[in-house]
C-alpha positions in Angstrom: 0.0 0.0 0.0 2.6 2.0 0.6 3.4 2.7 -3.5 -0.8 3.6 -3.5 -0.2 5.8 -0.8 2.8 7.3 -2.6 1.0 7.8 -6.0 -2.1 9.2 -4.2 -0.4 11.6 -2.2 1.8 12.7 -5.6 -2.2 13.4 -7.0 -2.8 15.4 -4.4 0.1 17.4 -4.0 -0.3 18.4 -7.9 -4.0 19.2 -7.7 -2.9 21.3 -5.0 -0.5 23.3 -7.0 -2.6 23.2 -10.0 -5.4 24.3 -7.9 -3.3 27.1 -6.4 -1.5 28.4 -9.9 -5.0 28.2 -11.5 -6.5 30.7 -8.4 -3.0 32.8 -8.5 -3.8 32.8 -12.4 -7.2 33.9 -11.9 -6.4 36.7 -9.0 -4.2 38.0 -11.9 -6.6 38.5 -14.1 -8.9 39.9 -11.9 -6.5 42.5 -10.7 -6.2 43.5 -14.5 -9.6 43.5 -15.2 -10.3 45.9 -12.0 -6.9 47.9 -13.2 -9.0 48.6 -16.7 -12.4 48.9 -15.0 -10.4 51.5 -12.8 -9.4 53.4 -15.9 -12.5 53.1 -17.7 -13.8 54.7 -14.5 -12.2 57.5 -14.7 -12.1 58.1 -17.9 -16.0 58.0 -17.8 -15.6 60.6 -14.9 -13.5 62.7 -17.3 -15.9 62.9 -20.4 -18.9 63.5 -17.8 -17.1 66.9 -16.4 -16.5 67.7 -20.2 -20.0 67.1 -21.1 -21.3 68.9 -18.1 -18.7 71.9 -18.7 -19.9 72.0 -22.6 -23.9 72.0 -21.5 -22.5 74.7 -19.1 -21.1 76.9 -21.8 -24.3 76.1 -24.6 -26.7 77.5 -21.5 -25.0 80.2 -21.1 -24.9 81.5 -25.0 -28.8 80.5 -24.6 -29.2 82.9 -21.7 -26.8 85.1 -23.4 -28.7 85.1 -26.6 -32.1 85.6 -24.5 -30.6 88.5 -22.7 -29.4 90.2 -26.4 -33.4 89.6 -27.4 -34.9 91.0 -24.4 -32.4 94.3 -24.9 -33.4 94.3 -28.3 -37.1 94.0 -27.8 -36.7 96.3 -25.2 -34.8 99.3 -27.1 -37.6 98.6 -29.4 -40.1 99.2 -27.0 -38.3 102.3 -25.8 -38.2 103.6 -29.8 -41.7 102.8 -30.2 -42.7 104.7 -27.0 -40.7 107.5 -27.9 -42.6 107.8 -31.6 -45.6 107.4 -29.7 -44.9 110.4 -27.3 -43.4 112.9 -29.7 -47.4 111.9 -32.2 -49.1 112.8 -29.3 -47.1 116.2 -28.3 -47.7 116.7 -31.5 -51.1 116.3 -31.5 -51.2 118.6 -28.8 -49.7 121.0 -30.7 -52.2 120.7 -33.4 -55.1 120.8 -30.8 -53.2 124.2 -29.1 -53.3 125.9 -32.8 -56.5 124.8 -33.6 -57.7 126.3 -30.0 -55.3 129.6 -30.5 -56.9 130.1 -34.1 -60.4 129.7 -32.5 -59.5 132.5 -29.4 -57.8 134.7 -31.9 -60.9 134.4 -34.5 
């Protein structure tokens, strides 16, 4: 029995080192794989800021833009108020003649 035992134990002691090199094999591979999941990571981090930063910059032409409008719009409104106050002083002006010609007639 004691060649059996011999053998058996020679089984053993290479499934053990099989065993282990596989799991040493396999921890290396997983250490790479969370190494490039890592980068990935922060790569994805990276193009998120950029992203974000270029939204950033698009809203603020947007508001930029919308501000420009609402100036325009405004001096518009302004111009048109104006032309609206010098027809009625001049209205008045006509209704002041009209009224002097009457007094003086």
């Amino acid at each position: 029995m004691g060649k059996w035992e011999a053998i058996e134990n020679a089984r053993n002691e290479w499934k053990e080192n099989f065993d282990r090199t596989v799991f040493d094999q396999n921890e290396k591979e997983n250490g790479k794989i969370e190494e490039k999941m890592d980068k990935l990571m922060e790569e994805l981090k990276h193009l998120q800021i950029e992203k974000e930063i270029e939204q950033n910059k698009n809203k603020e032409k947007e508001d930029e833009m919308g501000e420009k409008e609402e100036k325009e719009e405004k001096g518009k409104g302004k111009k048109e108020e104006k032309e609206e106050k010098e027809e009625k002083g001049k209205e008045e002006e006509g209704k002041k003649e009209k009224e002097k010609g009457k007094v003086e007639s």
